[in-house]
C-alpha positions in Angstrom: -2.1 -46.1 -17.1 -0.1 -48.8 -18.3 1.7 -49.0 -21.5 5.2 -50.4 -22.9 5.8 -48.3 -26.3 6.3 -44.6 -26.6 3.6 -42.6 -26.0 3.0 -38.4 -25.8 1.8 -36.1 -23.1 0.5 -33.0 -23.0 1.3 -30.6 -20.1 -1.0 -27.9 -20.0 0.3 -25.6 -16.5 -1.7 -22.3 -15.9 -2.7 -19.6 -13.1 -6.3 -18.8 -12.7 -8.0 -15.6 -12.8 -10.6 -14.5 -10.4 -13.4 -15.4 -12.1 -14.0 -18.9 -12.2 -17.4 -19.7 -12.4 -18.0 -22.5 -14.6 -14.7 -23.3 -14.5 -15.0 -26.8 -12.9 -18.3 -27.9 -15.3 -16.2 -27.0 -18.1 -13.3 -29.2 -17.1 -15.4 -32.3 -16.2 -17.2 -31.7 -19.7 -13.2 -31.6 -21.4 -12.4 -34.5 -19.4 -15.3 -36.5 -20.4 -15.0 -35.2 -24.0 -11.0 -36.2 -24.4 -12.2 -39.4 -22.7 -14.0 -40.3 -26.0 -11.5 -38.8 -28.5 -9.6 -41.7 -30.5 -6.0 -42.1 -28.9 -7.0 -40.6 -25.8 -4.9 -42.9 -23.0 -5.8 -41.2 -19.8 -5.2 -38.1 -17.6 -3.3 -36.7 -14.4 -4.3 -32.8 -12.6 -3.7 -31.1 -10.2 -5.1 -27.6 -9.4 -4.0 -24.9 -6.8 -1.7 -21.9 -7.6 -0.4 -23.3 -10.3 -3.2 -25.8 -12.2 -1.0 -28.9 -14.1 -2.9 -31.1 -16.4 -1.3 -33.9 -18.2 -3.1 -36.0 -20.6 -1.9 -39.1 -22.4 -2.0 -40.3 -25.9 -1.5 -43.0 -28.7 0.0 -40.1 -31.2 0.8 -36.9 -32.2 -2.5 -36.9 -35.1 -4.6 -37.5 -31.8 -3.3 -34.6 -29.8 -3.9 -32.9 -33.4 -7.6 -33.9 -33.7 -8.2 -33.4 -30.0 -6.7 -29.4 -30.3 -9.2 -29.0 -33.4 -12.3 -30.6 -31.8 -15.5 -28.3 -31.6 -16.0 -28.0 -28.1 -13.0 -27.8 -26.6 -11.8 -25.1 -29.0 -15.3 -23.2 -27.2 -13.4 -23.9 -23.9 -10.2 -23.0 -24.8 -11.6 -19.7 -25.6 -13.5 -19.4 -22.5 -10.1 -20.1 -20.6 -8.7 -17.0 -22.4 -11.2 -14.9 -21.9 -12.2 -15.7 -18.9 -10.5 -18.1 -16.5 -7.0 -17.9 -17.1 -3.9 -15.3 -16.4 -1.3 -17.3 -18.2 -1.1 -20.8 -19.6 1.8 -22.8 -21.3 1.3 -26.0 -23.6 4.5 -28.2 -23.6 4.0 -31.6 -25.8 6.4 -34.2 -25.4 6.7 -38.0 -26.2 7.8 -40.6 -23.7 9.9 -43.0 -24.5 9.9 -45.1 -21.1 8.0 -45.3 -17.8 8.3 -46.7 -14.2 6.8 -46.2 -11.1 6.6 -47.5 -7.3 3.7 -48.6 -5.6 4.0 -49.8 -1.7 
């Protein structure tokens, strides 16, 4: 993901529960969902002990209108009831990026 102004993230870390059936449909749907959601910019996970999701957006009123859409308030209340011990939102704006590539 490229981009030269300030953007925001949201890092979304959590531990599973046992009981994760479903649990990988439901996150290709939210990742296929946010990928249609205006301001979306893109997406970075990784999932073992501790699961880390970052996505990436134009502004905050996008992270808003993504929190509030339909189905992905269903799945974040499958997540509590069913799929996750603990979770922690942290949303933060970037103000710079760089990276290395060999």
């Amino acid at each position: 993901m490229k981009n030269n102004k300030p953007y925001y993230t949201v890092i979304f870390t959590s531990t599973q529960t046992e009981k994760i059936k479903g649990y990988s449909k439901m996150v290709n749907q939210m990742e296929a969902l946010a990928k249609q959601q205006d301001g979306y910019l893109g997406m970075e996970s990784a999932r073992n002990e501790v699961g880390i999701t970052v996505s990436y957006w134009e502004s905050l009123e996008a992270i808003k209108q993504w929190k509030a859409n339909s189905e992905h308030l269903f799945a974040q209340h499958k997540g509590r009831e069913q799929w996750y011990n603990w979770y922690k939102v942290r949303i933060c704006k970037v103000e710079r990026e760089y990276e290395f590539e060999k």
